[in-house]
C-alpha positions, 0 to 999 in steps of 0.5 A: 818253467811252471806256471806256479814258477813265475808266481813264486818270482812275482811274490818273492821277489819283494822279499829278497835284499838284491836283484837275482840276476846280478848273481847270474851275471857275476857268475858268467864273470868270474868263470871268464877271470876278466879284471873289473876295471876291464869289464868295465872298460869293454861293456862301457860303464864305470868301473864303480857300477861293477863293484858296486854291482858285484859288491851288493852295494847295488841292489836294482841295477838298470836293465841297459847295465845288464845288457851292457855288461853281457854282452862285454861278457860275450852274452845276450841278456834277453827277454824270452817267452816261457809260457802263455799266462792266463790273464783272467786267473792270475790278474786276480790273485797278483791284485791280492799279493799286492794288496798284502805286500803293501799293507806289510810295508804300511805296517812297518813304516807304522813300527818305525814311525813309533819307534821314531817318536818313542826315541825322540821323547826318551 
């Protein structure tokens, strides 16, 4: 993988509705025609967790749901390294992305504050 690759995850990851991986995981599911309730039963959770997973009820699962739920899949959910990083350049430019994104959430917890005292003087 590219270096700019990681860096695109980082930034646009903040971005996204759900975690990417349940996608990978419900794919690996569907490919094994296993019931929810069975997969459920196999990996050790409740069988809510993998609807609500797999429905998009649940947006951030735990990584132990996701290792539980491979390997009831007959997977591995690892950590893997895929390239060494330059500290020294990326610490700078990661500072910067987060000073962006949470200026954007300051932003918009303004907007729905006003819009919170504009209905409640209507």
């Amino acid at each position: 993988m590219a270096n700019g690759g990681i860096l695109r995850m980082r930034w646009s990851f903040h971005n996204v509705d759900k975690d990417p991986g349940i996608d990978d995981l419900r794919t690996v599911y569907q490919k094994q025609h296993v019931k929810e309730d069975h997969l459920a039963v196999v990996a050790g959770v409740a069988t809510t967790t993998v609807k609500n997973m797999f429905g998009g009820k649940t947006r951030r699962p735990q990584h132990l749901t996701y290792t539980k739920l491979a390997a009831a899949l007959g997977h591995e959910y690892v950590l893997r390294e895929t390239q060494l990083l330059n500290w020294e350049s990326e610490v700078p430019k990661a500072l910067e992305e987060r000073k962006q994104y949470r200026l954007l959430l300051q932003k918009k917890r303004e907007r729905a504050t006003k819009s919170r005292r504009r209905k409640a003087t209507a």
